[in-house]
N, CA, C and O atoms as CSV, one atom per row, in Angstrom:
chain,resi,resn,atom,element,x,y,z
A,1,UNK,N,N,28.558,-15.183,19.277
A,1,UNK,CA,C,27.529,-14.787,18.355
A,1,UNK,C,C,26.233,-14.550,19.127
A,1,UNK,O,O,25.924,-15.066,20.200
A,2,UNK,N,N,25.631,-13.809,18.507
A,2,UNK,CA,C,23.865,-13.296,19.051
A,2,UNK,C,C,23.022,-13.170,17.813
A,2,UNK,O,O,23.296,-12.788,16.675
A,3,UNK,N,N,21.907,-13.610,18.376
A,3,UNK,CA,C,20.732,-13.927,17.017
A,3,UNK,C,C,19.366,-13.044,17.709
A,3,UNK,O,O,18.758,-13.259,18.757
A,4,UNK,N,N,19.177,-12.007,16.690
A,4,UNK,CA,C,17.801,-11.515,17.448
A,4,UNK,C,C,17.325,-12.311,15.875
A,4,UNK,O,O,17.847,-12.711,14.834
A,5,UNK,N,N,16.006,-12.215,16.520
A,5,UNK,CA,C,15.060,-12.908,15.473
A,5,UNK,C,C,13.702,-12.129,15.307
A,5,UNK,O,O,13.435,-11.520,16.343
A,6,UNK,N,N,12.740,-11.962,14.289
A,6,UNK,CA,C,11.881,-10.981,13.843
A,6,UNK,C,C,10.944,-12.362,13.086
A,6,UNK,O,O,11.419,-13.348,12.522
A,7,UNK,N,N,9.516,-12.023,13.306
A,7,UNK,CA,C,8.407,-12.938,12.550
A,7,UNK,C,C,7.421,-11.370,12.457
A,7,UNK,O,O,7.112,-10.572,13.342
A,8,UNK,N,N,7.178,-11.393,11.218
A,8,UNK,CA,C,6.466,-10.407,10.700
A,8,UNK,C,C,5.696,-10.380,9.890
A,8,UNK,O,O,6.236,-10.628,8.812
A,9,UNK,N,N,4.237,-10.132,9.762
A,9,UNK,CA,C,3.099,-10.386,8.753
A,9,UNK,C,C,3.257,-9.003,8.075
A,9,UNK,O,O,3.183,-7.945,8.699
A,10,UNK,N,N,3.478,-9.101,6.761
A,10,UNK,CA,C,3.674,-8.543,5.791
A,10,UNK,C,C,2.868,-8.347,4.908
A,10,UNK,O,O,2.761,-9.259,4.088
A,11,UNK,N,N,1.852,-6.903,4.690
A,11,UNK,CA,C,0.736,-7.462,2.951
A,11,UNK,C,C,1.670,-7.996,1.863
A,11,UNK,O,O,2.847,-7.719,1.631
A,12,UNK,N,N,0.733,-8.927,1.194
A,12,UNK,CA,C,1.214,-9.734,0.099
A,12,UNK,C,C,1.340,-8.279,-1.075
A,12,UNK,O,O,2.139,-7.872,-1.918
A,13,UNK,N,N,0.347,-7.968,-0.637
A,13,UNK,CA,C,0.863,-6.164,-2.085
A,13,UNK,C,C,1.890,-5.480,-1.849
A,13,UNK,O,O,2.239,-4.689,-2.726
A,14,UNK,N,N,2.735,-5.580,-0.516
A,14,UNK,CA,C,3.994,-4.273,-0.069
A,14,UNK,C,C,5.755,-5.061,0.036
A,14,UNK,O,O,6.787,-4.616,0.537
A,15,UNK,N,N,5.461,-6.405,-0.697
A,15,UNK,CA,C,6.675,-7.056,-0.701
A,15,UNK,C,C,7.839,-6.247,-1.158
A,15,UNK,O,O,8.938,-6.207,-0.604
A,16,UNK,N,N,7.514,-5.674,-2.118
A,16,UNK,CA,C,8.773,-4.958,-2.889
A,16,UNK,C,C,8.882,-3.881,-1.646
A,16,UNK,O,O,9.896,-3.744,-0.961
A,17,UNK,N,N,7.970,-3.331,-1.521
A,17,UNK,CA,C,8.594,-2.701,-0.308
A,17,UNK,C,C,8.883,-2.599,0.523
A,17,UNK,O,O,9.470,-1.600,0.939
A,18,UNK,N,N,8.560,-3.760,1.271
A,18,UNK,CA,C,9.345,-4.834,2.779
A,18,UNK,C,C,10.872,-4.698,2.250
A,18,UNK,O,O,11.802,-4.267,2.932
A,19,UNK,N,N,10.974,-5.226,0.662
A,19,UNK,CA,C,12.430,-5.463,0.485
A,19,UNK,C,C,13.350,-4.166,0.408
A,19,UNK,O,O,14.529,-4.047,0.740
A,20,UNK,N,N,12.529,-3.289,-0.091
A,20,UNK,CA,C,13.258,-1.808,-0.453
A,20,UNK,C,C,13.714,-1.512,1.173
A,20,UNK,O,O,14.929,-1.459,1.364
A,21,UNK,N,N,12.978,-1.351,2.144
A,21,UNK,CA,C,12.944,-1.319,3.535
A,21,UNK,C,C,14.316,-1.832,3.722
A,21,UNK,O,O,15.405,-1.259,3.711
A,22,UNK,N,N,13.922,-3.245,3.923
A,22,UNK,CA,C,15.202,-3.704,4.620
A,22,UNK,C,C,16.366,-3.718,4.073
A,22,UNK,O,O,17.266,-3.830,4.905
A,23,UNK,N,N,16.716,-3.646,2.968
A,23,UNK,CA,C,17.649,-2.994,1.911
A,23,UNK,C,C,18.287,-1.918,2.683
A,23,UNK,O,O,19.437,-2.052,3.101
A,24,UNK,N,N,17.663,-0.962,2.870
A,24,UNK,CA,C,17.741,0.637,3.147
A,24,UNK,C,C,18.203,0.517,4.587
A,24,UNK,O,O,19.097,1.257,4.998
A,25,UNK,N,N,17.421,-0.710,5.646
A,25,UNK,CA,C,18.243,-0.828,6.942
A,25,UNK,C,C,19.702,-1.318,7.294
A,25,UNK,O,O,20.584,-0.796,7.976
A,26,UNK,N,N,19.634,-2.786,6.422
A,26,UNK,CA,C,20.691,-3.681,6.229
A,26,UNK,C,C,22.365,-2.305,6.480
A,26,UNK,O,O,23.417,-2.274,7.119
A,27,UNK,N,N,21.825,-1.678,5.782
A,27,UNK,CA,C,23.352,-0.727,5.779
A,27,UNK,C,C,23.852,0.034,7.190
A,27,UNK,O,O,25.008,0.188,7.585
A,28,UNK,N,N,22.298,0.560,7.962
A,28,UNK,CA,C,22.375,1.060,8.944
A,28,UNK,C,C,23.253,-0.250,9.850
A,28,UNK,O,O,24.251,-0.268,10.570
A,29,UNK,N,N,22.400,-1.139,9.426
A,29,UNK,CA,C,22.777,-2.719,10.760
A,29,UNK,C,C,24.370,-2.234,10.890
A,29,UNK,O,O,24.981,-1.685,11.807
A,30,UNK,N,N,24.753,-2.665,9.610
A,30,UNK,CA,C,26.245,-3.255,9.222
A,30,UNK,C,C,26.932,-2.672,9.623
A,30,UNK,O,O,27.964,-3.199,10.036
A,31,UNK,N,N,26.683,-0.766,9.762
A,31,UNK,CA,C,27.411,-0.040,9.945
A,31,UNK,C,C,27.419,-0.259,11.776
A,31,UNK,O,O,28.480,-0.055,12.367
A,32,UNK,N,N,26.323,-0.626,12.464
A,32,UNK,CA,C,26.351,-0.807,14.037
A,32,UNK,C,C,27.528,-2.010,14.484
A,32,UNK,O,O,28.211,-2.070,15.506
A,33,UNK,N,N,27.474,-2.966,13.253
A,33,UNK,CA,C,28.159,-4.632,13.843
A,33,UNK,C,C,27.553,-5.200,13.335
A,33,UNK,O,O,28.139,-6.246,13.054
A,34,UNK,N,N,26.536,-5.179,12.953
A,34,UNK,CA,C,25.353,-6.222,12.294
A,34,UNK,C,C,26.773,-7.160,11.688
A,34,UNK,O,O,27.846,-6.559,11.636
A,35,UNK,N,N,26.699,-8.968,11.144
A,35,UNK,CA,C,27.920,-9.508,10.811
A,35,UNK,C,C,26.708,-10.059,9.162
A,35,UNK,O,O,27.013,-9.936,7.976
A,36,UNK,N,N,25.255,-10.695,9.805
A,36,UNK,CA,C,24.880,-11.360,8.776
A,36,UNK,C,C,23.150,-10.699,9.167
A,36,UNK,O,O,22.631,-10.446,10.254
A,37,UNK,N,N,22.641,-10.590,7.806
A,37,UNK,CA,C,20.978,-10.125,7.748
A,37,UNK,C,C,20.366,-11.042,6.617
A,37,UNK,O,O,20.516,-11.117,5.397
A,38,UNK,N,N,19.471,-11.828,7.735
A,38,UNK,CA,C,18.160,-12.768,6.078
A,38,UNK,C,C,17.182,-12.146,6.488
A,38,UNK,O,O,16.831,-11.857,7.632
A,39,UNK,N,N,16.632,-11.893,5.260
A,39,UNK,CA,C,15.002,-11.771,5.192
A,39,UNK,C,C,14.562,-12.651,4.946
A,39,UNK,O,O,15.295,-13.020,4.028
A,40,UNK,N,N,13.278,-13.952,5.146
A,40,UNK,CA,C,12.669,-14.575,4.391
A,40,UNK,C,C,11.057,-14.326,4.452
A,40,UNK,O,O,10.256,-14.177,5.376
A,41,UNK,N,N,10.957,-14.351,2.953
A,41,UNK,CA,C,9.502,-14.228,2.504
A,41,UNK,C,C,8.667,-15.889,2.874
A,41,UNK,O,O,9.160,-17.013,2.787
A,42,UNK,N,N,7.828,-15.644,3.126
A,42,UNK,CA,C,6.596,-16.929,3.056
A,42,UNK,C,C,7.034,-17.867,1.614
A,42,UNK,O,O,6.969,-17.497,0.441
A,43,UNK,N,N,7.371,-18.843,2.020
A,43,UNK,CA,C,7.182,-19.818,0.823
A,43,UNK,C,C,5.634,-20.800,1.217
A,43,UNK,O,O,4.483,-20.915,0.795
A,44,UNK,N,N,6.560,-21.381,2.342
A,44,UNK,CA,C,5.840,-22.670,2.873
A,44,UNK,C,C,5.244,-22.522,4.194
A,44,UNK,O,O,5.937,-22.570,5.210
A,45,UNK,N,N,3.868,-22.328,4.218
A,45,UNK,CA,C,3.738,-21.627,6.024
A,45,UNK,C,C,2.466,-22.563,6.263
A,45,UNK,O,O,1.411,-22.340,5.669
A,46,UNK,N,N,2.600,-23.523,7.076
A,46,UNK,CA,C,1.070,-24.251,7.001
A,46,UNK,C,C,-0.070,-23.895,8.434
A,46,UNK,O,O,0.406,-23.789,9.565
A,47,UNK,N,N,-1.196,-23.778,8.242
A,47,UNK,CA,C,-2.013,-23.470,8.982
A,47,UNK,C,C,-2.014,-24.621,10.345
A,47,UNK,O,O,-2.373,-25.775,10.110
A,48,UNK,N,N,-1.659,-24.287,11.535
A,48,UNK,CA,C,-1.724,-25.263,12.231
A,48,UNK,C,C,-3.037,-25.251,13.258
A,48,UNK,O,O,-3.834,-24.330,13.082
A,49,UNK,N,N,-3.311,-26.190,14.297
A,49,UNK,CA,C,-4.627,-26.515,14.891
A,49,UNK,C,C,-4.260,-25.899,16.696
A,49,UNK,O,O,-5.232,-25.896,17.451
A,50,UNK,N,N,-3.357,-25.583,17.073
A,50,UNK,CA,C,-2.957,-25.078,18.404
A,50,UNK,C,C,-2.469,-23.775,18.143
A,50,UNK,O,O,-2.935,-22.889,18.859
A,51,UNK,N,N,-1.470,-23.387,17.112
A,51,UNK,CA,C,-0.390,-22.609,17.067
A,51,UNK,C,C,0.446,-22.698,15.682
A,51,UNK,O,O,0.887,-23.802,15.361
A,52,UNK,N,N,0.671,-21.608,14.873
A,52,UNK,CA,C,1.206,-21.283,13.650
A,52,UNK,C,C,1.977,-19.965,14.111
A,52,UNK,O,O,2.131,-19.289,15.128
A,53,UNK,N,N,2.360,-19.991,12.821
A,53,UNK,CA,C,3.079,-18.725,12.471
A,53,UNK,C,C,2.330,-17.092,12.482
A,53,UNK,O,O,2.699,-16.014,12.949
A,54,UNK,N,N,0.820,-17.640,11.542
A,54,UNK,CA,C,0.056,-16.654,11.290
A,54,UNK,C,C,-0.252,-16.378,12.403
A,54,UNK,O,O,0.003,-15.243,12.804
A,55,UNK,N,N,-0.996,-17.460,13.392
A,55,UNK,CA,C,-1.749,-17.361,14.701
A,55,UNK,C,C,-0.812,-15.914,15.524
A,55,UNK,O,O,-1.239,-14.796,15.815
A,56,UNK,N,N,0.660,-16.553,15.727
A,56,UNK,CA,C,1.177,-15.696,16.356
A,56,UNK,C,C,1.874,-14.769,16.190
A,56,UNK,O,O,2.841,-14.461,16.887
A,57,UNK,N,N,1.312,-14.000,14.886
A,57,UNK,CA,C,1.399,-12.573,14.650
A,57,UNK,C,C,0.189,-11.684,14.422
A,57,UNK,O,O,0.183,-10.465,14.250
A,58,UNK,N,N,-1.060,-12.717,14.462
A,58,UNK,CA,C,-2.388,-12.416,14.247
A,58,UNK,C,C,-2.244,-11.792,13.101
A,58,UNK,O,O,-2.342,-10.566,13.059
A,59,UNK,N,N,-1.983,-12.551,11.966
A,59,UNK,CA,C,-2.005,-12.274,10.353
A,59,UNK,C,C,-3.428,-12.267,9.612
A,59,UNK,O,O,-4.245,-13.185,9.679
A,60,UNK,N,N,-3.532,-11.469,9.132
A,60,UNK,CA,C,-5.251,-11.028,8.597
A,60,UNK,C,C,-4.552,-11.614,7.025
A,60,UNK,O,O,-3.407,-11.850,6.638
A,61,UNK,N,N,-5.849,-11.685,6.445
A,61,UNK,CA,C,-6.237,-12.272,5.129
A,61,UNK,C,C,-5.323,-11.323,4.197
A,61,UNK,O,O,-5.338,-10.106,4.382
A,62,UNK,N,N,-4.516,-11.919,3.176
A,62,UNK,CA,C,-3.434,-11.201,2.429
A,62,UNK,C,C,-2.363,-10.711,3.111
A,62,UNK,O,O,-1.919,-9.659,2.652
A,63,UNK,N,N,-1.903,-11.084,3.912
A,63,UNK,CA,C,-0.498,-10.981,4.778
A,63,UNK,C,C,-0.006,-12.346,4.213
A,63,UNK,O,O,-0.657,-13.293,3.772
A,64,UNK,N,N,1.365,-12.164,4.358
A,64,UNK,CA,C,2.631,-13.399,4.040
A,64,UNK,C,C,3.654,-13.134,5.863
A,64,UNK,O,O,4.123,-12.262,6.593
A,65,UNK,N,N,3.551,-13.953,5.792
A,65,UNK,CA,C,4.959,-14.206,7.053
A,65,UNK,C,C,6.191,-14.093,6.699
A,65,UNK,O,O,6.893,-15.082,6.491
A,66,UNK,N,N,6.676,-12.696,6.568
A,66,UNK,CA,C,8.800,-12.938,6.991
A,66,UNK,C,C,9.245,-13.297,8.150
A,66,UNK,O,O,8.868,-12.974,9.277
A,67,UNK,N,N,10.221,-14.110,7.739
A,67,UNK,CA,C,10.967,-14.662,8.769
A,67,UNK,C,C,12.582,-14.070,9.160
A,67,UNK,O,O,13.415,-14.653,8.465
A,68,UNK,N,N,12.954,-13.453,9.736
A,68,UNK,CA,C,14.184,-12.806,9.628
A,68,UNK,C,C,14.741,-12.900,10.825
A,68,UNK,O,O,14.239,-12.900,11.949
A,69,UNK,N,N,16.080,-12.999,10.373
A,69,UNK,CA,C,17.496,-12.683,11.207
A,69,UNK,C,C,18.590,-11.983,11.369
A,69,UNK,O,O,19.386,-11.745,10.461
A,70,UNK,N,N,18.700,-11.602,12.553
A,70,UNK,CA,C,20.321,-11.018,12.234
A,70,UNK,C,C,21.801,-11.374,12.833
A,70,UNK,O,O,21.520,-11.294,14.029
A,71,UNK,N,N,22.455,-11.533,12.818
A,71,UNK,CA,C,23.780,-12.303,13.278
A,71,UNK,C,C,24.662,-11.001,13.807
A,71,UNK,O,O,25.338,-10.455,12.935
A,72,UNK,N,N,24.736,-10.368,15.340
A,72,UNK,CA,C,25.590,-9.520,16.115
A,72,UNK,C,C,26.933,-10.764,16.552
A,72,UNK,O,O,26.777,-11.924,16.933
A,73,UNK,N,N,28.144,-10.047,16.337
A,73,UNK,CA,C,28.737,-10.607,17.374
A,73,UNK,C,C,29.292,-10.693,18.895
A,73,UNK,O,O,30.379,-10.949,19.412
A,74,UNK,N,N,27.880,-10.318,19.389
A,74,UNK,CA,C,27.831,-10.634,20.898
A,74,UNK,C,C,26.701,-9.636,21.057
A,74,UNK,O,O,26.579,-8.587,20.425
A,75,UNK,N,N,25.779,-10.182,22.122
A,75,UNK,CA,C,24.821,-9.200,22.555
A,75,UNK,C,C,25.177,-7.828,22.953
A,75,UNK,O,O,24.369,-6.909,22.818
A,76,UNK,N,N,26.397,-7.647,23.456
A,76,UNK,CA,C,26.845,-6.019,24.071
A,76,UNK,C,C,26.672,-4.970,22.456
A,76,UNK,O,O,26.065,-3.910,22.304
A,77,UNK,N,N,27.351,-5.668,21.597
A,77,UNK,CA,C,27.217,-5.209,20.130
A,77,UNK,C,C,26.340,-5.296,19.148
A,77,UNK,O,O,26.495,-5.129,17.938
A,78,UNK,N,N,24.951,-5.707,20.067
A,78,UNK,CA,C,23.825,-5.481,19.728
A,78,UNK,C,C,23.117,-4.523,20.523
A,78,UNK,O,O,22.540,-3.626,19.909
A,79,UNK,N,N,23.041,-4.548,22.015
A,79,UNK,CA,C,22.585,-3.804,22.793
A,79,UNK,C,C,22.992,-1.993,21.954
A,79,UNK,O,O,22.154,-1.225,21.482
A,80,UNK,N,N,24.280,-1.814,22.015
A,80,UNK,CA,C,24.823,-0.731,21.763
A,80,UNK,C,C,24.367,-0.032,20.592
A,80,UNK,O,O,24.207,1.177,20.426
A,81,UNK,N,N,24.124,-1.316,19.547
A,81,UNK,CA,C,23.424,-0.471,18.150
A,81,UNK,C,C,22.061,-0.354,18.189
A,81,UNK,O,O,21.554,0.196,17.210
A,82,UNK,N,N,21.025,-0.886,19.438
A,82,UNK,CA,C,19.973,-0.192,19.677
A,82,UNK,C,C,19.922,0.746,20.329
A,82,UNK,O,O,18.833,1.311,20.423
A,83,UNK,N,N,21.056,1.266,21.018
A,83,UNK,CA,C,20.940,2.751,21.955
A,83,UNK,C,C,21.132,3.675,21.204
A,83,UNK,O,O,20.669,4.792,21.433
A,84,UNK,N,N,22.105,3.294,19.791
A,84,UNK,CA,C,22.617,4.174,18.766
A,84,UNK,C,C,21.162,4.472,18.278
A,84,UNK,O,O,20.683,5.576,18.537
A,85,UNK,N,N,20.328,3.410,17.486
A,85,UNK,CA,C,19.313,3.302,17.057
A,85,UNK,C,C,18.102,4.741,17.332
A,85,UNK,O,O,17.575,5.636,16.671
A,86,UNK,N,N,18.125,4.248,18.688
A,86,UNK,CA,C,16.562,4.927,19.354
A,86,UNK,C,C,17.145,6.439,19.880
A,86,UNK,O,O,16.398,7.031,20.658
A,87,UNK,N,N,18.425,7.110,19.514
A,87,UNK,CA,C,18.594,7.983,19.780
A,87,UNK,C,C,19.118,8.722,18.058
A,87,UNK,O,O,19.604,9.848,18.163
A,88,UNK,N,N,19.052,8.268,16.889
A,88,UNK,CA,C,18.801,8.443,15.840
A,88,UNK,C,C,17.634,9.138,15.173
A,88,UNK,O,O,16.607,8.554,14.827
A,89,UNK,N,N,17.856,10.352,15.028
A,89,UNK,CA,C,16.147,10.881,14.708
A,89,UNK,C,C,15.678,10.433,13.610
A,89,UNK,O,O,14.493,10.586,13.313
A,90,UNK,N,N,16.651,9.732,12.747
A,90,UNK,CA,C,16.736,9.488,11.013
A,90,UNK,C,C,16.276,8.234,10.706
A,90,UNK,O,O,15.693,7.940,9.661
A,91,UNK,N,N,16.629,7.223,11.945
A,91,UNK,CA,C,15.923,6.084,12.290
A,91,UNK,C,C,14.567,5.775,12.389
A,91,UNK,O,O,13.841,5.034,11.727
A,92,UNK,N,N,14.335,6.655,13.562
A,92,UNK,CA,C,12.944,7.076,14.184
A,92,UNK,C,C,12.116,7.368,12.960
A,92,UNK,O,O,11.242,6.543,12.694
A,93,UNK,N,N,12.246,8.349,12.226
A,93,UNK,CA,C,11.697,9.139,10.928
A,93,UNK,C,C,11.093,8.077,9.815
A,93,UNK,O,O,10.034,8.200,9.199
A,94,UNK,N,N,12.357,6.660,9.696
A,94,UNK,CA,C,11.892,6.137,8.946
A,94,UNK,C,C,11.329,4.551,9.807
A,94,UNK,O,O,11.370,3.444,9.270
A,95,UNK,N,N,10.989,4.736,10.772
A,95,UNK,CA,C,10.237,3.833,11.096
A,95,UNK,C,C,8.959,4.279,10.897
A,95,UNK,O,O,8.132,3.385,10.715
A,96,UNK,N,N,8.495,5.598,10.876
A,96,UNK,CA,C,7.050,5.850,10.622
A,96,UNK,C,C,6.382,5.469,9.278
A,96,UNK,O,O,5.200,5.598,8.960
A,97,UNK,N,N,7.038,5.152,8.826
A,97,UNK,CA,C,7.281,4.598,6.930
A,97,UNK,C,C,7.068,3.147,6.700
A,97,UNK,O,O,7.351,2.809,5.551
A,98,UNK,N,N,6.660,2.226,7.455
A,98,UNK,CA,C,7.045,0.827,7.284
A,98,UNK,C,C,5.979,0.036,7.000
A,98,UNK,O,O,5.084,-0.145,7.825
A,99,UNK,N,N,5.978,-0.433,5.968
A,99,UNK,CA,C,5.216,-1.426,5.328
A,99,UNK,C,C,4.449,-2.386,5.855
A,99,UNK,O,O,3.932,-2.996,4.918
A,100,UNK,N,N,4.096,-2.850,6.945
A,100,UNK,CA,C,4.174,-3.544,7.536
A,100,UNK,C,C,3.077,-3.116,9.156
A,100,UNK,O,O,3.148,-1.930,9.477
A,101,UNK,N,N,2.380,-3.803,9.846
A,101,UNK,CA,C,2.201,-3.314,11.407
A,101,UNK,C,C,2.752,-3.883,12.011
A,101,UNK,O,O,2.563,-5.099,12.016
A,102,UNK,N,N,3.919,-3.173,13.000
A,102,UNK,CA,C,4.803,-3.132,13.678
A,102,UNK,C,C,4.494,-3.705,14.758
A,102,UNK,O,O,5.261,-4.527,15.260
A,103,UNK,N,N,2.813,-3.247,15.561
A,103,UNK,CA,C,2.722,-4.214,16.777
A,103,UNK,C,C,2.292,-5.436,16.386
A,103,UNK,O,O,2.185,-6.230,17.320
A,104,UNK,N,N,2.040,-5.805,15.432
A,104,UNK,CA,C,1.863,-7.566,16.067
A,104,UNK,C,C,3.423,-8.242,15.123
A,104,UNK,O,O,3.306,-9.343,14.586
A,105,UNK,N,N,4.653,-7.551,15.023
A,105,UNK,CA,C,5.740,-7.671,14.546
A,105,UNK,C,C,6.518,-8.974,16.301
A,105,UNK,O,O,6.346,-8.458,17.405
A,106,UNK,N,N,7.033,-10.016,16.289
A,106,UNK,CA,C,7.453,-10.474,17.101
A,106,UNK,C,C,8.949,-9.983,17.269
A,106,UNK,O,O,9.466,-9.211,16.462
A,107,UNK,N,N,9.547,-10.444,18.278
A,107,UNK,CA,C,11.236,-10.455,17.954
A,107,UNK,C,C,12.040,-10.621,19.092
A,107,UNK,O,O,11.534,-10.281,20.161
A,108,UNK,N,N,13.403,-11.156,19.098
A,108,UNK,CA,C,13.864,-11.785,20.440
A,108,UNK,C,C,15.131,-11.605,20.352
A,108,UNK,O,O,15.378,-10.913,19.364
A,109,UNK,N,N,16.295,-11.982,21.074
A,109,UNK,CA,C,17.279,-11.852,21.033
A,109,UNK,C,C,17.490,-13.579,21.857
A,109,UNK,O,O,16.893,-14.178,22.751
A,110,UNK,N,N,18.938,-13.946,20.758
A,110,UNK,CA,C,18.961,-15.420,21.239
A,110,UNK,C,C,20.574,-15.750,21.697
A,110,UNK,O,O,21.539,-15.217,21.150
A,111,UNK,N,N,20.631,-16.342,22.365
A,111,UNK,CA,C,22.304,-16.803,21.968
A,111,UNK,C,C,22.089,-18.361,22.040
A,111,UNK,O,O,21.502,-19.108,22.823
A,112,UNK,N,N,23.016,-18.571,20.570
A,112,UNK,CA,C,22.876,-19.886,19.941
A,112,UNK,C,C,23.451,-20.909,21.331
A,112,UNK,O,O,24.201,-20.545,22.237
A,113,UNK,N,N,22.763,-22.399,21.114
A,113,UNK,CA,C,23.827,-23.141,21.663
A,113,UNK,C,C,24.244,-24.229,21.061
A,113,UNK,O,O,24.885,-25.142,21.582
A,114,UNK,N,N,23.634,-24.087,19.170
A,114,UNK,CA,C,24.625,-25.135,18.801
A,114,UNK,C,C,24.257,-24.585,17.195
A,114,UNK,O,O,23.156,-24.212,16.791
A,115,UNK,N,N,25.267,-24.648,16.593
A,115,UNK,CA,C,25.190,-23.708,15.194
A,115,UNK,C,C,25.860,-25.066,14.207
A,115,UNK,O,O,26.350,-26.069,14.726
A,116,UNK,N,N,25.768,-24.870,12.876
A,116,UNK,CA,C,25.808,-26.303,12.090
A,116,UNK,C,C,26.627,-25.480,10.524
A,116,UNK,O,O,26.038,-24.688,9.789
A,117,UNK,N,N,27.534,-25.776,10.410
A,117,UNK,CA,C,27.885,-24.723,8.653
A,117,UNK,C,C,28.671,-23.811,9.350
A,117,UNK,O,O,29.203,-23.151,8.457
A,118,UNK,N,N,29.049,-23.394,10.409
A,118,UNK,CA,C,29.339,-22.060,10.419
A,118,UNK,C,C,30.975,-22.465,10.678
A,118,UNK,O,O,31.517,-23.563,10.550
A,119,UNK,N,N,31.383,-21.539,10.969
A,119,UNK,CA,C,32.827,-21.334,10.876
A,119,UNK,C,C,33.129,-20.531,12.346
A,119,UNK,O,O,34.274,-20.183,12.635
């Protein structure tokens, strides 16, 4: 398994359309390998005194923090659906569309080393 991970300040006014968004990607993923996709919206995000969430996306006043994941099974089958990706003009097209500012968007690629529930 491979986990890229995404922290993203989101306006609190463009939620529905964060969700319409990733809705509209989720299919692209699935169709690459994608296995599992969460979005999470801000419930509980507390202001911290070194380092937060907000801090490190440099979230301005009326932004919410998503927290998201995606579950590849194996980095090669992730790598591959970003080459698919960035050579997609249809992709490209609708990234200019996104709810959201993209540069202070975080994101990583992980491989687990200990998973809890899963199968």
């Amino acid at each position: 398994m491979y986990v890229q991970g995404f922290l993203i300040p989101v306006p609190e006014d463009k939620k529905q359309a964060y969700i319409e968004m990733a809705t509209r990607f989720s299919d692209l993923f699935k169709s690459y390998g994608c296995t599992e996709i969460v979005e999470a919206w801000e419930d509980n995000v507390t202001d911290g005194k070194v380092t937060d969430f907000r801090m490190a996306v440099k979230a301005e006043p009326g932004e919410k923090i998503v927290f998201s994941w995606m579950i590849w099974p194996d980095r090669a089958t992730c790598d591959a659906a970003h080459e698919k990706m960035e050579s997609d003009p249809a992709f490209a097209e609708s990234m200019s569309d996104m709810p959201f500012d993209g540069k202070r968007m975080i994101w990583g690629g992980f491989t687990p080393v200990m998973t809890l529930g899963r199968n």
